[in-house]
N, C-alpha and C positions, 0 to 999 in steps of 0.2 A: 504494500500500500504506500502512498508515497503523496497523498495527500495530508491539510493540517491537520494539527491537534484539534481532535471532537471537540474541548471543552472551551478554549480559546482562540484558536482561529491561527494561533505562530507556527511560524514552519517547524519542522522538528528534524534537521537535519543531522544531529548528534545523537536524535534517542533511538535509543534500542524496540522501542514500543513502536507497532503497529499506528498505534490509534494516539497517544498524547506524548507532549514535546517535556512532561517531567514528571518526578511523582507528585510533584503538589498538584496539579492539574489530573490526575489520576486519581488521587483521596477525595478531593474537590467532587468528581464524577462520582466515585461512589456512595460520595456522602452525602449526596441527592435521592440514590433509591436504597436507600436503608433506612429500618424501623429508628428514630431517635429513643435512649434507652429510657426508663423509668425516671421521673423526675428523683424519686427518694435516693441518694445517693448511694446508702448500704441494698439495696434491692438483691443486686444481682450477688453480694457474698453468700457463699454456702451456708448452710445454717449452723456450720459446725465452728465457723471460725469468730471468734472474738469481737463485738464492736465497741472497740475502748470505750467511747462514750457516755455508755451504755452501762458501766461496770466500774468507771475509774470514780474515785473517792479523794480529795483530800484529808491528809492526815492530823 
């Protein structure tokens, strides 16, 4: 392929990639068709691991 970068339009004559001229321009892309995560921050920790928060005490 030897046309521009899908996400901004620059030539990409140095990149390795088919489709975009860098990886910002790549994260960029797919950070467009992906789910954004849960707003709670601890969400996605497994239930097993610690939320200091949650547990820490002054003494």
């Amino acid at each position: 392929m030897t046309g521009p970068c899908v996400v901004c339009g620059t030539e990409r004559p140095g990149s390795p990639s088919d489709f975009f001229c860098s990886d910002q321009c790549q994260r960029d892309w797919h950070g467009g068709r992906v789910e954004p995560l849960v707003s709670d921050g601890s969400a996605w920790l497994p239930p097993n691991v610690n939320r200091t928060g949650e547990s820490w005490r002054a003494a």
